[in-house]
C-alpha positions, 0 to 999 in steps of 0.5 A: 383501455376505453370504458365507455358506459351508456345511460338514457334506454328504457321503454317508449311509445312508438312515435316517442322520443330517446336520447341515450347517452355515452359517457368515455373514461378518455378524452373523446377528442383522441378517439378517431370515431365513436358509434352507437350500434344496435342488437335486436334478438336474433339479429346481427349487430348493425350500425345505428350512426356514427361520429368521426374525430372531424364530426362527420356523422353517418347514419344507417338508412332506417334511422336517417332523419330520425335519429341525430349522433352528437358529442360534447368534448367537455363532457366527453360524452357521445349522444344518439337523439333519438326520435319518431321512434318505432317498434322495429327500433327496438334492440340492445344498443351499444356504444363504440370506440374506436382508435387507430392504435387499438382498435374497438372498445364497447359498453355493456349496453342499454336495452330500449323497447318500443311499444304501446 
């Protein structure tokens, strides 16, 4: 089992700056890729940008150049930078998981808003 617990939402002005946090109950170092997704109401769960166990990073196209994933095994904590951000950028965002041996792993979830 992996319990992943997120920090770091709230609300901000568009044009304004995030950076939410991931922390696993594991060794982020044996965890094959972590991700942050994203929910808005009435919308299907995407992909905000996710982080290989060798740091290849990947991003979806809305947020590239505005958002940067990281993690610091130390702390075994993941990280989504989030910057420049926008009303559209508004959702539930959830951190994942995921290992070979087990499959996917999600936290509760973090609502950030983005408005004036």
């Amino acid at each position: 089992q992996v319990q992943l617990v997120e920090s770091g939402g709230g609300l901000v002005q568009p044009g304004g700056s995030l950076r939410l946090s991931c922390a696993a109950s594991i060794k982020i170092s044996s965890i094959n890729a972590m991700g942050w997704y994203r929910q808005a109401p009435g919308k299907q769960r995407e992909l905000v940008a996710a982080i290989a166990g060798g740091g290849t990073t990947n991003y979806a196209d809305p947020v590239k150049g505005r958002f940067t994933i990281s993690r610091d095994n130390a702390k075994n904590t993941v990280y989504l930078q989030m910057n420049s951000l926008k009303p559209e950028d508004t959702a539930v965002y959830y951190c994942n998981a995921y290992l070979y041996i087990s499959g996917d792993y999600w936290g509760q979830g973090i609502q950030v808003t983005v408005s004036s």
